[in-house]
C-alpha positions as CSV (number, residue, x, y, z in Angstrom):
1,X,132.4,54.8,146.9
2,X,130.2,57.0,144.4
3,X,126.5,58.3,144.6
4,X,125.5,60.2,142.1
5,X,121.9,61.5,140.8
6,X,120.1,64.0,138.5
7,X,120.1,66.9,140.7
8,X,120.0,70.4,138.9
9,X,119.5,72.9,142.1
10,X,120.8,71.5,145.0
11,X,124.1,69.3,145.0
12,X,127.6,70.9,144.7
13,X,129.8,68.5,141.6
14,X,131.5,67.0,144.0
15,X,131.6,66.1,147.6
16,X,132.7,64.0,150.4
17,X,131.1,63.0,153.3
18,X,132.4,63.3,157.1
19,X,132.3,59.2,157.6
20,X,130.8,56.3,156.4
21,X,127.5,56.5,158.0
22,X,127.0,60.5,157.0
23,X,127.5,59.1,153.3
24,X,125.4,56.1,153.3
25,X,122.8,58.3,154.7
26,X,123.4,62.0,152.8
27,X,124.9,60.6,149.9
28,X,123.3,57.5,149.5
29,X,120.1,56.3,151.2
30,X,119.0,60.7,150.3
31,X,119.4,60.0,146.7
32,X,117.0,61.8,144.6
33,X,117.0,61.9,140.6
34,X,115.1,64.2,138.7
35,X,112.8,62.7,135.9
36,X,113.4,63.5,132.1
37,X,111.9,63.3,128.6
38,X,113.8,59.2,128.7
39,X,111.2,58.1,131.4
40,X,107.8,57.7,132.2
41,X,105.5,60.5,133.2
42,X,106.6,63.9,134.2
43,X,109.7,65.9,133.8
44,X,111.5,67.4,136.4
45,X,109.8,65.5,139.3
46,X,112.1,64.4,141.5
47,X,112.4,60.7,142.8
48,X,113.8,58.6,145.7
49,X,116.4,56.1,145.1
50,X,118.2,55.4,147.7
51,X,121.9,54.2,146.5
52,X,120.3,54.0,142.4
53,X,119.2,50.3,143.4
54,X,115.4,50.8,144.1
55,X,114.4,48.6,141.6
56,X,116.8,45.5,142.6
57,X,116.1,45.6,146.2
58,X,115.2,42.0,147.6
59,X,115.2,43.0,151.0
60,X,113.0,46.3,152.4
61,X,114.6,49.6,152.1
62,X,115.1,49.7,155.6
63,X,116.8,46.4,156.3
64,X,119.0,47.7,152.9
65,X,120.5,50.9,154.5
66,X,120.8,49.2,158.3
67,X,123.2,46.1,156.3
68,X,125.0,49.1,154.6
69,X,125.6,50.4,158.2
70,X,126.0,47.6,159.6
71,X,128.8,46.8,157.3
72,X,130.8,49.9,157.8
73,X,131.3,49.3,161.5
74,X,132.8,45.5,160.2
75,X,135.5,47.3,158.2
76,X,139.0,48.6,160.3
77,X,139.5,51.2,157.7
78,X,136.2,52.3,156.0
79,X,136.5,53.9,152.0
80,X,135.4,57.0,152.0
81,X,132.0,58.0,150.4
82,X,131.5,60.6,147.9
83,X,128.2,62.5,146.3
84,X,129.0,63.3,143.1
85,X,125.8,65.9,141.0
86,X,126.7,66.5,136.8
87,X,123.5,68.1,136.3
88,X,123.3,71.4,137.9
89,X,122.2,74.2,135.9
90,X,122.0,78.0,136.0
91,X,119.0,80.3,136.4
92,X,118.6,80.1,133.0
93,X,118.7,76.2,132.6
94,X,122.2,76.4,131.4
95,X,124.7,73.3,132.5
96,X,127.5,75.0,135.0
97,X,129.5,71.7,134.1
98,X,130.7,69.9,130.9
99,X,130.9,66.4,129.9
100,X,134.4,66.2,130.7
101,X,134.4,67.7,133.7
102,X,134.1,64.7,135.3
103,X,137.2,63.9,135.0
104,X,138.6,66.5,137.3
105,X,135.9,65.8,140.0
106,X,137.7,61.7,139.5
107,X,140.7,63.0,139.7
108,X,140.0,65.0,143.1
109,X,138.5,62.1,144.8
110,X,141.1,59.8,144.0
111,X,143.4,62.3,145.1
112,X,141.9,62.5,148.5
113,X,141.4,58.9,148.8
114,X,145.3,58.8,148.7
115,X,145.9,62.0,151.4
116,X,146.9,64.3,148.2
117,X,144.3,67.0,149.1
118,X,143.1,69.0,151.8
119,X,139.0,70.0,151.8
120,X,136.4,72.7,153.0
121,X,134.5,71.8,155.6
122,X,130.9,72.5,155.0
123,X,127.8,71.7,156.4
124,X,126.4,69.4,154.1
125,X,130.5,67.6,153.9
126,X,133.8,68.3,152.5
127,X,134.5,70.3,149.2
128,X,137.4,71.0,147.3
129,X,139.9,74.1,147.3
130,X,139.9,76.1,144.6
131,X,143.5,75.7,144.0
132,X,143.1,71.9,143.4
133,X,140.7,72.2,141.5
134,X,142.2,75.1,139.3
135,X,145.5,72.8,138.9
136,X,143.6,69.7,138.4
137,X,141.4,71.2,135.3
138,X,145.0,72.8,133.9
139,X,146.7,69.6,134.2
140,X,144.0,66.7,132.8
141,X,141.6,69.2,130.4
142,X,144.1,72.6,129.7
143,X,141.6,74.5,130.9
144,X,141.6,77.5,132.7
145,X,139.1,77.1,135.6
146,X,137.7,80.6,137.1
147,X,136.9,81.8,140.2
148,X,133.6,82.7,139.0
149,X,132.7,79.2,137.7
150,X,133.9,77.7,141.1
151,X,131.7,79.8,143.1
152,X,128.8,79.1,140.6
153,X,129.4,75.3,141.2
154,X,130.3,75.2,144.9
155,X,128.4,77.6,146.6
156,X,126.6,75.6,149.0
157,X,122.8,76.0,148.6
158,X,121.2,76.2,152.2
159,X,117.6,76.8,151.1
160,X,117.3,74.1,148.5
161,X,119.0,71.0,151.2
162,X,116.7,72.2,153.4
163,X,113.6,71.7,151.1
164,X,115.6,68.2,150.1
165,X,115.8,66.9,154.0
166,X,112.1,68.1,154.4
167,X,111.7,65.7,151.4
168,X,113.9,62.8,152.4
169,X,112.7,62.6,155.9
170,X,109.1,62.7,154.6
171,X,109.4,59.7,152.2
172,X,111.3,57.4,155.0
173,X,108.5,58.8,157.7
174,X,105.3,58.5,155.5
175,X,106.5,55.0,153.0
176,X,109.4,53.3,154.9
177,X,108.0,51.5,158.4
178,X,111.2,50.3,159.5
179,X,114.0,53.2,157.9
180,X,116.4,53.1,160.9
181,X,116.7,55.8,163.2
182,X,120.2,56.5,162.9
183,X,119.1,58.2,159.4
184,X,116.3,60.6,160.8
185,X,119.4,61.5,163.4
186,X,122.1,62.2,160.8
187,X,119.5,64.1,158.7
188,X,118.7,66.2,161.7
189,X,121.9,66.6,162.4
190,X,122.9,68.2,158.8
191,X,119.2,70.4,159.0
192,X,120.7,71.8,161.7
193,X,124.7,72.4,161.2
194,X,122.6,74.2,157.7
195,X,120.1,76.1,160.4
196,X,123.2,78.0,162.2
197,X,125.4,78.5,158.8
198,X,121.7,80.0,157.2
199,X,122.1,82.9,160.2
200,X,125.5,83.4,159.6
201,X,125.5,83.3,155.8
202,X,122.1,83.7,154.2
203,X,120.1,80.9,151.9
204,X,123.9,80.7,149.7
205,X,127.8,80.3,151.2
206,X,130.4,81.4,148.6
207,X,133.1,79.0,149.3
208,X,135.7,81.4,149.8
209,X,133.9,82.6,153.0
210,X,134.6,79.0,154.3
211,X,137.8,78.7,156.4
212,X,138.3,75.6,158.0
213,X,140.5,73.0,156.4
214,X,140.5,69.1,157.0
215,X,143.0,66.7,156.1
């Protein structure tokens, strides 16, 4: 399962969540998308969406991400979940990934969906390894993919998912009576695992300083 939005500071490309309910609540019901010139009013505001079906929601938000909760504990072998961000840019509003880039970031998911991969553990979920990723982008796009860019992409921004949980747990708090409260626990939970990494590594983690591997 895929959640993606318009994130251009925050997200890493691609990433995986620890279980199903971490992803329906990081990856999904935490979705945020940032305006552009193709909507109405202003750019670069970002909105709530939890799982990009706002607008088709018959049901209250709430009830929505309990059923999608509720429904992973129903299934023996839950798929995992996946947060997937094509929009992040530079200091200098520059993309950090092309069009086809994509494909790799596929590639990789399907990959681990099928025990082909190994993945850093992070605090904010699992990442890919370098090497993958390198051979990956030789193999689909004959690219050569550098260490530099990797650590551009992946580095995992402390500062900026803090200001996003501040953000999340605001909008459920302040415009969602009955959000659950297994998501306020699972975004405390990640605000914290970032807390302890932010004393060990600063407001930015290079993903080469991240050791532990997970099958």
């Amino acid at each position: 399962m895929i959640y993606g939005g318009r994130d251009s500071d925050t997200s890493v490309p691609v990433e995986e969540a620890f279980n199903w309910e971490h992803g329906i609540i990081t990856k999904g019901a935490s979705l945020e998308s940032e305006t552009t010139a193709a909507t109405i009013g202003k750019t670069g505001f970002r909105v709530i969406n939890p799982m990009s079906n706002i607008d088709f929601l018959s049901i209250t938000i709430g009830k929505y991400i309990q059923h999608n909760i509720d429904f992973g504990k129903k299934i023996k072998k839950p798929v995992k979940i996946f947060g997937v961000n094509y929009f992040l840019r530079d200091e200098n509003g520059n993309f950090l990934n092309e069009k086809k880039d994509k494909i790799v970031w596929l590639y990789w998911m399907e990959g681990r969906c099928n025990n082909e991969y190994k993945a850093l553990k992070t605090p904010t979920g699992l990442i890919p390894i370098y090497d993958d990723i390198k051979k990956i982008f030789k193999e689909r796009l004959n690219k050569d993919y550098s260490k530099e860019d990797y650590i551009k992409q992946f580095k995992i921004r402390i500062r900026e998912n803090l200001l996003k949980i501040d953000r999340v747990t605001r909008f459920y708090k302040e415009k969602v009576k009955d959000a659950p409260e297994i998501l306020f626990k699972i975004l405390e939970e990640q605000k914290n695992r970032l807390l302890i990494a932010q004393k060990e590594f600063g407001d930015y983690i290079n993903p080469f300083f991240l050791k532990e591997e997970v099958d």
